[in-house]
C-alpha positions in Angstrom: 0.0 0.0 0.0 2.8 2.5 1.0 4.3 1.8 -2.4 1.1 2.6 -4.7 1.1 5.7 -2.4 4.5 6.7 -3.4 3.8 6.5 -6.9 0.5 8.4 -6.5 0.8 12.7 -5.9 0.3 13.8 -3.4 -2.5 16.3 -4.6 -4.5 13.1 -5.9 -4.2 11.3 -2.3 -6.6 13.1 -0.3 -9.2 13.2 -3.5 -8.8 9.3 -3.7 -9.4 8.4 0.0 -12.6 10.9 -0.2 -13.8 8.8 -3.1 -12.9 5.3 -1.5 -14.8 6.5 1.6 -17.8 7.7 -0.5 -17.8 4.8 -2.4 -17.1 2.4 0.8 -19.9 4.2 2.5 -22.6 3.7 -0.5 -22.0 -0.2 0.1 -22.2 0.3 3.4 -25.7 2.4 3.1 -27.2 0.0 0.0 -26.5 -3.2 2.3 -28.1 -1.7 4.9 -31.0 -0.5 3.3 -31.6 -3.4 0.8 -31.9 -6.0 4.4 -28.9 -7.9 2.8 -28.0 -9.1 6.1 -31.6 -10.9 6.5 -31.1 -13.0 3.8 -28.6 -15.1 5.4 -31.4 -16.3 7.6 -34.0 -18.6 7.3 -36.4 -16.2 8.7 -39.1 -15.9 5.5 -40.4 -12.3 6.4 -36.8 -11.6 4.4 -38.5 -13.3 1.3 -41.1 -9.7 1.5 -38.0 -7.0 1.5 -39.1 -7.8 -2.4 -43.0 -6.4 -2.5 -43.4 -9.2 -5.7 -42.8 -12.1 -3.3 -46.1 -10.7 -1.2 -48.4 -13.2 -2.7 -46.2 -16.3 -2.3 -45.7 -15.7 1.1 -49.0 -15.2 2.0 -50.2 -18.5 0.2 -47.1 -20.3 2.1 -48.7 -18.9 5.6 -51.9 -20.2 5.1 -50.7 -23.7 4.3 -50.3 -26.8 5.7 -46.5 -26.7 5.4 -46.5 -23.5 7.4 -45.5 -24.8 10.5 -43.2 -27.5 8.9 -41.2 -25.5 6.8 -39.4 -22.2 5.7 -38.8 -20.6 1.7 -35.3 -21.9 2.5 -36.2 -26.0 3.1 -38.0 -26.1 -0.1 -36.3 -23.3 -2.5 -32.4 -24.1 -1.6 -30.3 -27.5 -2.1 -30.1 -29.2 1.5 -27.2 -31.1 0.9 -24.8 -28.9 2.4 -23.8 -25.6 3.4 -21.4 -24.5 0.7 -24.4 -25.5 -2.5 -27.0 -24.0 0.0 -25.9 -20.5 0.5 -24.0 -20.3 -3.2 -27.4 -21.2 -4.8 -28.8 -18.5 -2.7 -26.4 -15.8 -3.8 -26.9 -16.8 -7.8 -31.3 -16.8 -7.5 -30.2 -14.3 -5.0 -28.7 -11.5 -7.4 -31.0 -12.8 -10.6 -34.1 -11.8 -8.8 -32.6 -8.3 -7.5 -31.5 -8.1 -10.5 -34.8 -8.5 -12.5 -36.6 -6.1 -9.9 -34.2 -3.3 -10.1 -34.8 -3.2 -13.9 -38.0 -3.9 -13.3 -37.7 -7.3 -15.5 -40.3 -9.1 -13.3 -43.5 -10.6 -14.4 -47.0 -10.1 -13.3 -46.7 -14.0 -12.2 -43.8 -15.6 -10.8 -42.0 -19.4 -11.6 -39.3 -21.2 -11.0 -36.0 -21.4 -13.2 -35.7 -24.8 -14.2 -32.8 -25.2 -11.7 -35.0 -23.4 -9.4 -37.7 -26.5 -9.8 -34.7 -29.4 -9.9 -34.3 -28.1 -6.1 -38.2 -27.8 -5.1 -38.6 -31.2 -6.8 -35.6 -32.6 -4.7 -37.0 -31.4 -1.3 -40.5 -32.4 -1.8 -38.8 -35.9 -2.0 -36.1 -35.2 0.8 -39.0 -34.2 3.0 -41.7 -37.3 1.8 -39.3 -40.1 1.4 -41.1 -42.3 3.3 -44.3 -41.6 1.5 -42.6 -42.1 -1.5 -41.3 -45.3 -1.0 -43.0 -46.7 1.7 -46.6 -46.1 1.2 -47.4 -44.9 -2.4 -44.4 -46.9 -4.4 -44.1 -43.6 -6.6 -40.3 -44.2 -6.2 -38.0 -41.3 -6.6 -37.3 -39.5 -9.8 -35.3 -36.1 -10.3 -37.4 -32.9 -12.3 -35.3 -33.7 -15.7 -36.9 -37.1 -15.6 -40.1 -35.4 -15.7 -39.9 -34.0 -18.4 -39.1 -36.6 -20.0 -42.0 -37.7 -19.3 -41.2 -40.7 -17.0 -43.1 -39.4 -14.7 -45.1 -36.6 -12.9 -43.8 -33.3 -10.6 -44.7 -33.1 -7.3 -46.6 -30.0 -8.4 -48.5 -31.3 -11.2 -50.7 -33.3 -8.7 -50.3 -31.5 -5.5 -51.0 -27.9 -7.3 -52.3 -25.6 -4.3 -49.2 -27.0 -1.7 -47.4 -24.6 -0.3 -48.7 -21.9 -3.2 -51.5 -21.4 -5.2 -51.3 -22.0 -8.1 -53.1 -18.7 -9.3 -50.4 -16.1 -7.4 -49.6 -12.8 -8.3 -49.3 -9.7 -7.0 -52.8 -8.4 -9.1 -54.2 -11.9 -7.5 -53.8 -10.9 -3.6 -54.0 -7.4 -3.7 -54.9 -7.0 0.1 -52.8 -9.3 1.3 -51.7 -9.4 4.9 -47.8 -9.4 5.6 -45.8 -8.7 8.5 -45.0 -5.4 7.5 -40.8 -5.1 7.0 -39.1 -2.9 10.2 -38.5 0.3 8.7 -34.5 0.8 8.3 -34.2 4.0 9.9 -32.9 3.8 13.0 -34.6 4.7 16.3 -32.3 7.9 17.1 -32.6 9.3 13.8 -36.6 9.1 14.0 -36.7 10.9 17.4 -34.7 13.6 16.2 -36.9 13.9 12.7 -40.3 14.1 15.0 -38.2 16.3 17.6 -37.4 18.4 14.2 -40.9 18.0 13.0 -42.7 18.7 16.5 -40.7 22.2 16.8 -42.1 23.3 13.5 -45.3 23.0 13.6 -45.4 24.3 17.3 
């Protein structure tokens, strides 16, 4: 570092490190803001910091896998850590993505590799049903549509979603509502600010 400094004048020092810290600081404010930090949990009110996913969660609360599971046990690989959370960051950045450009549609599905992973937990989760009870056996998405078999979904199609969801389809529908990102000492000094105007 001392070297690149050396060869840097020292008029265009102070400029840079006001840059860095601006730029530095931006992250710092867009992380915050954007609730980055909640995706590494398993918590699905972080699914709604996207107002699109409003419908999806709603339709997941109301069913029976609601007290079973979470977005993450059906939506992510289980198999371990490493494919979990790197699978998160790729749907992860193509959704935010596709919302910042405002790319989405009305109605939201799965990418294919998106349903390979549903497919793979429905089993994970029913393997005993699979096997033990209805002799369906086990068969991966990509087999389906090879047609050697059925999805999960296309026989099961109101569990955990509707199928008819979309944001025009639940217009009124009842969240948690997302904690505001503004901390608690900056709101008491806008309402301070906003109390001594209009008294």
């Amino acid at each position: 570092m001392k070297e690149f400094l050396n060869n840097i004048p020292n008029s265009m020092i102070l400029p840079l490190f006001i840059v860095g810290g601006v730029i530095a600081g931006l992250c710092v404010y867009i992380i915050y803001m954007s609730r980055a930090h909640s995706y590494m949990s398993d918590n699905p009110s972080a699914c709604i910091n996207c107002h699109i996913m409003i419908p999806y969660y709603q339709s997941w609360s109301r069913s029976s896998h609601t007290h079973w599971t979470n977005c993450n046990d059906c939506h992510l690989p289980q198999n371990n850590v490493f494919s979990k959370y790197t699978f998160k960051a790729k749907d992860g950045i193509y959704h935010a993505t596709l919302f910042t450009v405002m790319g989405e549609s009305q109605v939201i599905r799965p990418t294919v590799s998106s349903y390979n992973v549903i497919m793979e937990n429905c089993i994970r989760c029913h393997t005993q049903l699979n096997t033990d009870f209805v002799k369906t056996g086990m068969i991966t998405y990509s087999e389906t549509k090879k047609g050697k078999g059925k999805a999960c979904w296309d026989c099961h199609t109101q569990v955990p979603h509707m199928r008819i969801s979309s944001l025009s389809s639940s217009p009124n529908a009842i969240v948690p509502s997302s904690k505001s990102p503004v901390p608690d000492w900056l709101k008491k000094i806008m309402k301070k600010k906003s109390n001594n105007k209009a008294g």
